[in-house]
C-alpha positions in Angstrom: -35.6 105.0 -28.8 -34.5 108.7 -28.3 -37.2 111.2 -29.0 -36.9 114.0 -30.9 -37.4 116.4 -27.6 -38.2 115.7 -24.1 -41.6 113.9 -24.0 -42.0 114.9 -27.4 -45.2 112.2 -27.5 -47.6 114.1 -25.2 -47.2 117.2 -27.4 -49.6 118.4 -30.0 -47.4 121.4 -31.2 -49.9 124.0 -31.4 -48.2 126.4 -33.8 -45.2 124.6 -35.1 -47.6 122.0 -36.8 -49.4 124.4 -38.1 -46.2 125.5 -39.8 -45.6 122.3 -40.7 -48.5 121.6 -42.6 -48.3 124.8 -44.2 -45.2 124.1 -45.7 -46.4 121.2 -47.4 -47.6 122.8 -50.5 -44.2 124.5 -51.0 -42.6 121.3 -49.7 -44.4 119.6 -53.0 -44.1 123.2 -55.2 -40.5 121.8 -54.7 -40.3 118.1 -54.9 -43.5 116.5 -56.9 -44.0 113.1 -54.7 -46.6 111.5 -54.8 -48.9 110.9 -51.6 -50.1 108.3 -50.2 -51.9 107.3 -47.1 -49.2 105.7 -44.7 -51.3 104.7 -41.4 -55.2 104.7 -40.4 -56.3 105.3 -36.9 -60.0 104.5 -36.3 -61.3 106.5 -39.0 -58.4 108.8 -39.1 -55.6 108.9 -42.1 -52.0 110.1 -41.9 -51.0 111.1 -45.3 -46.9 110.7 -46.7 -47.2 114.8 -46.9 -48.1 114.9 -43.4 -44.9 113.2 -42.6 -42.8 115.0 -45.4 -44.2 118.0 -44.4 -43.0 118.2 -40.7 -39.5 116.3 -42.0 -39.0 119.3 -44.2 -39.5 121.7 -41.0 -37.3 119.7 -38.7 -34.4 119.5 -41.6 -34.4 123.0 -41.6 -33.6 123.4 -37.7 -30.7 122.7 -35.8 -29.9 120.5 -33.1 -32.2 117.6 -34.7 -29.9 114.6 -35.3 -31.0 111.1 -36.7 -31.2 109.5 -40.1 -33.8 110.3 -42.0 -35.8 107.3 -41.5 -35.5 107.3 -37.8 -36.8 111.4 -37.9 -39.4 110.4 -39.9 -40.6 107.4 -37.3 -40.5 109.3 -34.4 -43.0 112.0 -36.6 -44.9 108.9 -37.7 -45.4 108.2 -33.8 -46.2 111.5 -32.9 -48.9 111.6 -35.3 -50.3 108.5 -34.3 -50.9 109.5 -30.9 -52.6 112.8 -32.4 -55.0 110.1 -34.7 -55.3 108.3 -31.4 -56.7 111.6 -29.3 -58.8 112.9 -32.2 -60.3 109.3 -32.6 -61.3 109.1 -29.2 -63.0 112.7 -29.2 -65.0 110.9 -31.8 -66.2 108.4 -30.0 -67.0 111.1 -27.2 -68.8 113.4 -30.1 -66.5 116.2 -28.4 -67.6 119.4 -29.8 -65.9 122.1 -30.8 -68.1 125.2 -32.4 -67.0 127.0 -35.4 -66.7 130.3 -33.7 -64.4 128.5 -31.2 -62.2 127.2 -34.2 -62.6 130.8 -36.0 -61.1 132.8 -32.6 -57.9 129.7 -32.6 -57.1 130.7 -36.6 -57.4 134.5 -35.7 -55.1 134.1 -32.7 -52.7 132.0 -34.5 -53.1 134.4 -37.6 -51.5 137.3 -35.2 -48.6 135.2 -34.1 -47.7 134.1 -37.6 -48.3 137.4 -38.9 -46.1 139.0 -35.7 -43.0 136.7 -36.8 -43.0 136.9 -40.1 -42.9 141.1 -39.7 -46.5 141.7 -42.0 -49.4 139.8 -43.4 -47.6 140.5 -46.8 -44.4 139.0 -46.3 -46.7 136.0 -44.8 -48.8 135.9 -47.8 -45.8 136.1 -49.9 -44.6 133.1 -48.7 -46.7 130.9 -48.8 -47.9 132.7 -52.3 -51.5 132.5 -50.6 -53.9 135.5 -49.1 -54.8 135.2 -45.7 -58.3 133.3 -46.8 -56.3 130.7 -48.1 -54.2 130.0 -45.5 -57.0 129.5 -42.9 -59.0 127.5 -45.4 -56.2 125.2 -45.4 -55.7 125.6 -41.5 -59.4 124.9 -40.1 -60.4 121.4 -40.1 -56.7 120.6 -38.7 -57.1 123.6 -36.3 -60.7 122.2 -35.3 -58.5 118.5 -34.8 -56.1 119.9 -32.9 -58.3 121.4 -30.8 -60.2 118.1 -30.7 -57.4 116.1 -28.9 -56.2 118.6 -27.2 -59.3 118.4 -25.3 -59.0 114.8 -24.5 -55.2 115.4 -23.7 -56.7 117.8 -21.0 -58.8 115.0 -19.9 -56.3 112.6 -19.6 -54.2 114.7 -17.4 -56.7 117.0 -15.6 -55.9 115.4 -12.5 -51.9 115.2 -12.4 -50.4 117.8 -10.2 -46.5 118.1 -8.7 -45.9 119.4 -4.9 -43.1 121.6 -4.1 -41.3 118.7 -2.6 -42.0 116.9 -6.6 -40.2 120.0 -8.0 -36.9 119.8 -6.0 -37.0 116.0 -6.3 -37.6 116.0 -9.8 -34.9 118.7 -10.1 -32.0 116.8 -8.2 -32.5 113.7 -10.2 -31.1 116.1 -13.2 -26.8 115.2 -14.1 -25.6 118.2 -13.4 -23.8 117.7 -16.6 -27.9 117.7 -18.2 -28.7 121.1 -16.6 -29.8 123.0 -19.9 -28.7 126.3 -20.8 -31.2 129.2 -20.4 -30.6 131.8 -23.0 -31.6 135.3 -22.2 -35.3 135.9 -20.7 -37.2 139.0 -21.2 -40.0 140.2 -18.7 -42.3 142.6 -20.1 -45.2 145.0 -19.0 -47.1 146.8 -20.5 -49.5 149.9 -20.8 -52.4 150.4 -23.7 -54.1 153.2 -25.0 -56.6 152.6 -27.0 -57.2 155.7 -29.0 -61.7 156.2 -28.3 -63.6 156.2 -31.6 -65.2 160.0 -32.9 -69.0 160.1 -32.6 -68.7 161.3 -36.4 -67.2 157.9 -37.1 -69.3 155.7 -35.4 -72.1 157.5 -37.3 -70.7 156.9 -40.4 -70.5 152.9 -39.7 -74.2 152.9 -38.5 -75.4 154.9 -41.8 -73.6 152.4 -43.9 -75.2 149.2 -41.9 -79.0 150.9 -41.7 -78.4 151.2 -45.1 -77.5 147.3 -45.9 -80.3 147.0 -43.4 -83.1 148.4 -45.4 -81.8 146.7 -48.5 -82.0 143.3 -47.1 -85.6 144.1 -45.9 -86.6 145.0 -49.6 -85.4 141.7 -50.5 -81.9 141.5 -51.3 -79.6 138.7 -50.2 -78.2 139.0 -46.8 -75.6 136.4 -47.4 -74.6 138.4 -51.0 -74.4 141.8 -49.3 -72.1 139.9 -46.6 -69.5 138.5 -48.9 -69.4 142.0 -50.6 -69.1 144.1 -47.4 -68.6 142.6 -44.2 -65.0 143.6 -42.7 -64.7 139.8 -40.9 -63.0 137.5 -42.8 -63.4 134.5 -40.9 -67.4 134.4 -42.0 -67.8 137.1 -44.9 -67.0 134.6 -47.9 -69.8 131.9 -46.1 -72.6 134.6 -46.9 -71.8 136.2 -42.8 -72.5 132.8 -41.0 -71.1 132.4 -38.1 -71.8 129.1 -37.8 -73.3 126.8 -34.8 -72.5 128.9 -31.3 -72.8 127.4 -27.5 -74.0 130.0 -25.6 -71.2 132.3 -24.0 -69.1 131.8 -26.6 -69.6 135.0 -28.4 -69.5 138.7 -27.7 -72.0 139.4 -25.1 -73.7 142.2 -26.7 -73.9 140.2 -30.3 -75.4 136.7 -28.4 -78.4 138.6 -26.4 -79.3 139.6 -29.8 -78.6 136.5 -31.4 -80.8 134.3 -29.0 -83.8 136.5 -29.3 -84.4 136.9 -32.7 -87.1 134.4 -34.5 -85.9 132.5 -37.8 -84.9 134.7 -41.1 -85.3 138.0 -39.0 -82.9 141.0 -39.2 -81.7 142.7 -36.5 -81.2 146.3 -35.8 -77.4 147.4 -34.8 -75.4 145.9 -32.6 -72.3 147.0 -30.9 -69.2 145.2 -29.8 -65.6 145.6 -29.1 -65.2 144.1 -32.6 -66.9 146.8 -34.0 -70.7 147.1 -35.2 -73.3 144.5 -36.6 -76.3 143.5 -38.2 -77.3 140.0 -37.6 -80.2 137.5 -39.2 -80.8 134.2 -37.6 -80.3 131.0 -39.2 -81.2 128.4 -36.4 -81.4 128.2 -32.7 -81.4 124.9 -31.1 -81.5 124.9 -27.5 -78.3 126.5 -26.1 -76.4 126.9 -30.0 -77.3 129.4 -32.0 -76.1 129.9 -35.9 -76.6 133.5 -37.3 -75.2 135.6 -40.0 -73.8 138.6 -39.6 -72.2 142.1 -41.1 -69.3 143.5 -39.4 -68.1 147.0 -40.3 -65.0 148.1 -37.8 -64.5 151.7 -36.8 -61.1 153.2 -37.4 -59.3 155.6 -35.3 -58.7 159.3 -36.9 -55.3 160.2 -37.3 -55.8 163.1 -34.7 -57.3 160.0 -32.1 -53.7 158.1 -32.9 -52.1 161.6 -31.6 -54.3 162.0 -28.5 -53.6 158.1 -27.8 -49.6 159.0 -28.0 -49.7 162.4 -25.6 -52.0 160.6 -23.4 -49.2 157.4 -22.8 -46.3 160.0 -23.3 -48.0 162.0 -19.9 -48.3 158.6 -18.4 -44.6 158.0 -19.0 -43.9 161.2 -17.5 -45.9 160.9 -14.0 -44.2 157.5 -13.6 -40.6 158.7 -14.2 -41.3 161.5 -11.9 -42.2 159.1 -9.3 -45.7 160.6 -9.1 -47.0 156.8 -9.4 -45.1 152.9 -10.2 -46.0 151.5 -13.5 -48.0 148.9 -11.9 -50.4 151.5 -10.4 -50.4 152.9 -13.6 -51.0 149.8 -15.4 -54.6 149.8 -13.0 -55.5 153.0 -13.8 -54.3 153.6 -17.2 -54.5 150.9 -19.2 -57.1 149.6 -21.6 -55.3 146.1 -21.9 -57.6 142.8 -20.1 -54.1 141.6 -19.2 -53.7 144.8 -16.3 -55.1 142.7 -13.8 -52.0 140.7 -14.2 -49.9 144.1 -13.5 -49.5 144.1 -17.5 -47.3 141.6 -18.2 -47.3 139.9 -21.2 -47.9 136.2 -22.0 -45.8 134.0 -23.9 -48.5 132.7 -26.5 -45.8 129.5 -26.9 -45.1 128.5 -23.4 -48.1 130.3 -21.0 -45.7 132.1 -19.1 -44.6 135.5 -18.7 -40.8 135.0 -19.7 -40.0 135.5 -23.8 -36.6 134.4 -25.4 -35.9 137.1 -28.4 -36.9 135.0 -31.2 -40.5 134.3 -29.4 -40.8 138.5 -29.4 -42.8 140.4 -31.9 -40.0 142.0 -34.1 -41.1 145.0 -33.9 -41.2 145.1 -29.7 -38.0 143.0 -29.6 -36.3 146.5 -31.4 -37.9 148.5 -28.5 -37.4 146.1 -25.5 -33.1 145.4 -26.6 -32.6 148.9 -26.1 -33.8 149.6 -22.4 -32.4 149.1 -19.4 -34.2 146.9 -16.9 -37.2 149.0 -15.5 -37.1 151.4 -18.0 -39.8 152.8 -19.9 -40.1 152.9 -23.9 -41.8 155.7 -25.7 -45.5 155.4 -26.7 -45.0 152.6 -29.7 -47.8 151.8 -32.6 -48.8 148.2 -32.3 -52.0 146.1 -33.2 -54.4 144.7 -30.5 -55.3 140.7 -30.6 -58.6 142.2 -32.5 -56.3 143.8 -35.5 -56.7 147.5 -33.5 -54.8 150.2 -34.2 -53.1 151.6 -31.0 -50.2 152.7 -28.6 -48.5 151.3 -26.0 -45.8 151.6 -23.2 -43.2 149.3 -22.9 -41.6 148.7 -19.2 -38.3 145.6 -19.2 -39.5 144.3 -15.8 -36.6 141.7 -16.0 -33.9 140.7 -18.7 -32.1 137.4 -17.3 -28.3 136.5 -18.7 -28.0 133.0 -20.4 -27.4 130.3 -17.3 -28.0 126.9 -16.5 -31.3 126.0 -14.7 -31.6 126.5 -11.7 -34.3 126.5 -8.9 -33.9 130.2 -7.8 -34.3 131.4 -11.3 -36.3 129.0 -13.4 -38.8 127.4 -10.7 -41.9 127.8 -12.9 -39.7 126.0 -15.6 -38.1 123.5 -13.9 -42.2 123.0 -11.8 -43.4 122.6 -15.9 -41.0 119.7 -16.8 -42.3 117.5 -13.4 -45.6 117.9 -14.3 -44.8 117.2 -17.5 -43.1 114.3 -16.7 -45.9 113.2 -14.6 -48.3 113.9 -17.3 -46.2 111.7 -19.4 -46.3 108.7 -17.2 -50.6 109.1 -17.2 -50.7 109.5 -21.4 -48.2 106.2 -21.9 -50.5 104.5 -19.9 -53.7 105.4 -21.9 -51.5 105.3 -25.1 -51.1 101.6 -24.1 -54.4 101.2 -23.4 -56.3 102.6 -26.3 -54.1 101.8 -29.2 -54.8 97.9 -28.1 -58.3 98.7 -28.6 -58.1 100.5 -31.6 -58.0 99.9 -35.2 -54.4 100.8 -36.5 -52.7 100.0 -39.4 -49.4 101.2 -40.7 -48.2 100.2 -44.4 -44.9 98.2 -44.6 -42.9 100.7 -45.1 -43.0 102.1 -41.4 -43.0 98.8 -39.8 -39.8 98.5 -39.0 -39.9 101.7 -37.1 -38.1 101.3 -33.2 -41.4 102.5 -32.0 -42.3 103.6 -28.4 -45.4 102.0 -28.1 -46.8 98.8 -29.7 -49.5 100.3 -32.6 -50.1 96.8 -34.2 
């Protein structure tokens, strides 16, 4: 049976699915169909709108070919083998902490946000607020992350040589090569503008204040939902929910894991911004705690500073008083310098970006230079919803090919492993769906599966 992409099986699509299930309520908005459940796995269902859902995406992209019945198999399968995973983190009562689900949504918030152009237009539509749309995300985001843990599992000890690589690579048709479309490289340089003394005051007045109310006996949780600047826990009364140890800011955990049961802390400071916090439980390494978060925001007059400051920067490196990577080490206020400011591709974990996996807005910037050319200081958003600026260098822009060794190693060293990987999942896929309670209605019995799932 063809699949829908290259070992399309061993994929859980981090963000496309995402989209997918997204789009079921405006899939339904459109077409009133009734659901139904259409397969169990272990405990695990796969609904008709989970299927519809994704069918809808994948109608809407070219290049997918197939009747609408085979489409819809080859989803059916590959949301079997996501049941399959997610069952067997069950049965390993795999863990995955609510704070740990909460940073997933936020990150895949940005991207969504980033590629539709605003958190309007994304709210628009979907005809839902942000809040809504990660209600609706976070038990399939806390799934997802489920079998992707297992996933790792199963293939945490492939690996491909360089000798794999070319191998891999020669057994290609010529004729098969794909065609690369144009790459971008980008660094980058961040200025994040400091915050005033006067405005850090300001946040600490207003949280002493909440503070001293809570410790004359008003609700902690009520003051939370009415004031607290994170969304991810301010409509759950500030909880945080159940936290390993290391998985939250440093600064906000010390205080966490001292406090005794129902006390409320004094302020605490982190790159988020500043807190109060009042424990709920501790158990052992986990800790649950509420909390109020009130960001500090960047005077106008800091934005300016931020913009001279990178615009001097831009100047001493095209007057070769220093290279952008140096200045990347001492300039910038990105985590990523250590990796000379490049940025990561979010969809592939690499450092190359086709145009349509480019924020918009730096996409604009980037088309215009020449390779290693510097932009202007440009207003952006930092993963933590930051205002600040940043310098934008086009390290490398490649011209649309077909894949090669010399220019797509990393990519062509990606599909072996992948194929490797693939080989290690059939044979567990093989395995565990023997052992495993599956059932598929009628309907979808028929379906020229891969694997044998009853």
């Amino acid at each position: 049976m063809k699949k829908l992409f290259p070992y399309s099986i061993i994929h859980i699509f981090t963000f496309t699915v995402l989209f997918f299930l997204l789009n079921i309520n405006y899939v339904f908005s459109q077409e009133k169909v009734i659901d139904q459940v259409i397969a169990i796995v272990g405990k695990n269902i796969i609904l008709s709108s989970d299927i519809e859902g994704q069918y809808f995406q994948y109608r809407m992209q070219e290049g997918i070919r197939g009747s609408a019945s085979t489409v819809k198999c080859q989803i059916l399968e590959n949301l079997l083998f996501q049941k399959l995973l997610l069952n067997q983190a069950q049965i390993d009562s795999v863990e995955i902490s609510n704070s740990q689900v909460e940073q997933s949504m936020d990150q895949r918030m940005r991207y969504y946000i980033a590629q539709f152009g605003s958190q309007e237009k994304l709210e628009k539509f979907y005809d839902k607020t942000i809040i809504e749309i990660k209600d609706e995300m976070r038990e399939l985001v806390r799934d997802q992350m489920l079998s992707e843990t297992i996933q790792q599992e199963i293939t945490q000890n492939t690996s491909v040589t360089p000798s794999d690589v070319k191998s891999f690579f020669r057994k290609i048709p010529k004729d098969s090569l794909p065609l690369i479309n144009t790459e971008y490289e980008i660094r980058q340089i961040v200025r994040k503008p400091p915050i005033s003394v006067s405005e850090k005051l300001i946040v600490k007045e207003k949280l002493n204040t909440f503070r001293q109310r809570i410790l004359n006996g008003e609700s902690f949780s009520t003051l939370a939902i009415l004031y607290s600047q994170d969304p991810g826990s301010a409509k759950n009364g500030g909880e945080v929910g159940l936290s390993k140890r290391g998985e939250l800011f440093p600064e906000f955990e010390a205080v966490a894991f001292k406090l005794k049961d129902g006390e409320v802390s004094e302020i605490v400071e982190t790159e988020a911004g500043f807190h109060i916090l009042q424990l709920i439980k501790r158990k052992g390494e986990y800790v649950n705690v509420r909390h109020i978060l009130i960001q500090t925001k960047p005077s106008p007059l800091d934005l300016l500073n931020a913009r001279n400051f990178l615009d001097s920067v831009a100047t001493l490196i095209e007057n070769d008083s220093i290279t952008f990577e140096k200045a990347v080490i001492k300039f910038s206020d990105d985590p990523g310098k250590i990796n000379g400011g490049l940025l990561i591709n979010p969809m592939t974990g690499t450092t190359r970006f086709e145009a349509d996996q480019l924020d918009p807005k730096v996409f604009f910037v980037i088309d215009k230079l020449k390779v290693h050319e510097i932009s202007n200081p440009v207003p952006f958003k930092t993963e933590d919803g930051k205002d600040a600026y940043h310098l934008l260098y086009l390290n490398v822009r490649t011209m649309p090919h077909r894949a090669n060794l010399r220019e797509d190693y990393d990519r062509i060293q990606n599909w072996a492993l992948e194929e490797k990987n693939y080989k290690v999942i059939s044979d567990w896929i093989k395995n565990k769906a023997t052992k495993t309670y599956v059932k598929i209605i009628d309907e979808y019995k028929d379906c020229d599966f891969q694997y044998k799932w009853f």
